[in-house]
C-alpha positions as CSV (number, residue, x, y, z in Angstrom):
1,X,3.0,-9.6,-6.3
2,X,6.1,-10.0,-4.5
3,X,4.3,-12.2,-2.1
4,X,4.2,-14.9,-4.6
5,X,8.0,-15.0,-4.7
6,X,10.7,-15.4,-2.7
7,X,13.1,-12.7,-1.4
8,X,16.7,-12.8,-3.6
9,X,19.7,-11.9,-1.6
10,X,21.9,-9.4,-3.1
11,X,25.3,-8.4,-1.8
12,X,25.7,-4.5,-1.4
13,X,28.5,-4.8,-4.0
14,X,25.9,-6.7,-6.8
15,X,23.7,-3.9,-6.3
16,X,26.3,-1.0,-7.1
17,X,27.4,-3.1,-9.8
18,X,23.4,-4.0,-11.1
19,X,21.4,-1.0,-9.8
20,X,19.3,-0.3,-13.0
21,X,18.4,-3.9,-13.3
22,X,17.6,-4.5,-9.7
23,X,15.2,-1.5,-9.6
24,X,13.5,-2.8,-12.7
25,X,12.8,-5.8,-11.7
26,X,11.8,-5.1,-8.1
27,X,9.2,-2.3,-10.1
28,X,8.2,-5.6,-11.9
29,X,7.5,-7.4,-8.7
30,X,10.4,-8.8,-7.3
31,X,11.8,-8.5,-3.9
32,X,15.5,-8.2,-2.9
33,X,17.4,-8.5,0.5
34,X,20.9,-6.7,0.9
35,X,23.6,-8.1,2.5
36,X,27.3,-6.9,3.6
37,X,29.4,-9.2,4.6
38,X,26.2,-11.9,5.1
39,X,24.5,-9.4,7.2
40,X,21.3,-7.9,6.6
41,X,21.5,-4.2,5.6
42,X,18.3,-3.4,4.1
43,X,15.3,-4.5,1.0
44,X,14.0,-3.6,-2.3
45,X,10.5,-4.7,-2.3
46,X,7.9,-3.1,-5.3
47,X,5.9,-0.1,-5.0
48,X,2.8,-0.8,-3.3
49,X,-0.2,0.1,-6.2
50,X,-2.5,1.5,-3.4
51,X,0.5,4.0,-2.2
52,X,1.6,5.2,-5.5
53,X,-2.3,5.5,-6.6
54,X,-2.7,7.5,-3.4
55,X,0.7,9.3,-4.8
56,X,-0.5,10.0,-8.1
57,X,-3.9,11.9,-7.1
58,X,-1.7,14.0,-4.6
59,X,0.2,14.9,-7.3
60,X,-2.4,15.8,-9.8
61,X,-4.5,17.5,-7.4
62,X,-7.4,15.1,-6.8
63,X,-6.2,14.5,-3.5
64,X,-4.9,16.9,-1.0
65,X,-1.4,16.1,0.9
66,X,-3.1,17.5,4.7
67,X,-6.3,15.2,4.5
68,X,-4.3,12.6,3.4
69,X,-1.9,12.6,6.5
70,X,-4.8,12.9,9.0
71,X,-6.3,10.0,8.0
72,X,-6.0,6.8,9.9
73,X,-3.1,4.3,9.8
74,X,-4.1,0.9,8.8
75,X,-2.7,-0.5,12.3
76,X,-5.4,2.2,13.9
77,X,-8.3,1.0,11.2
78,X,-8.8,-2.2,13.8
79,X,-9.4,0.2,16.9
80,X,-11.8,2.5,15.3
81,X,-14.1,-0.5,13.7
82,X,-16.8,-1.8,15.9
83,X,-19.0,-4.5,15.0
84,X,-22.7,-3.1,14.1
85,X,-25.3,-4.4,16.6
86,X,-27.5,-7.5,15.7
87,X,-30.3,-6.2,13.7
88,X,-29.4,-3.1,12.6
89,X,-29.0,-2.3,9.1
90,X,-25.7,-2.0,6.9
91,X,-24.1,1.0,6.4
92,X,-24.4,0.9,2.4
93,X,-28.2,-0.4,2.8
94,X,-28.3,2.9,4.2
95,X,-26.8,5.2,1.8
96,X,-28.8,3.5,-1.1
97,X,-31.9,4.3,1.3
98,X,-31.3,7.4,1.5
99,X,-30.3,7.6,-2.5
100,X,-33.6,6.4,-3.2
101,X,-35.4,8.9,-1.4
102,X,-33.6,11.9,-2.8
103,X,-34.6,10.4,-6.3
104,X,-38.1,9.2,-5.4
């Protein structure tokens, strides 16, 4: 979502003065740099849907915080993937193997 459109600099002193607005609109996809004094200070980018889906099951107990933590990064996922060997079958050929055995 906020890919799609460009980043809108804000001075520090527009966001005091338009904080509501600025936080609705980055929550509606939007993106914002802050400046101070035409200096980089920080961004407003939109929540990310995976993270606050993630969020949301912590908080109503589907997920749990610990496991959650001691999963992976995403900039470890590319170190711990290995390409399967020629030949061999697919992981989720596998499980629906092994499905239809427990129902057959």
């Amino acid at each position: 979502m906020a890919d799609d459109m460009p980043n809108k600099h804000i001075t520090i002193r527009e966001l005091q003065r338009n904080a509501a607005d600025v936080f609705d609109r980055a929550r509606h996809g939007e993106a914002f740099i802050v400046t101070r004094r035409g200096e980089i200070v920080g961004r407003i980018m939109p929540p990310d849907p995976e993270e606050e889906a993630v969020e949301q099951a912590i908080a109503v107990g589907v997920l749990d915080a610990a496991v959650v933590d001691a999963l992976p990064t995403t900039a470890e996922l590319p170190r711990m993937r290995e390409p399967s060997p020629a030949g061999t079958r697919l992981g989720s050929e596998a499980i629906i193997s092994l499905r239809e055995d427990e129902q057959g």
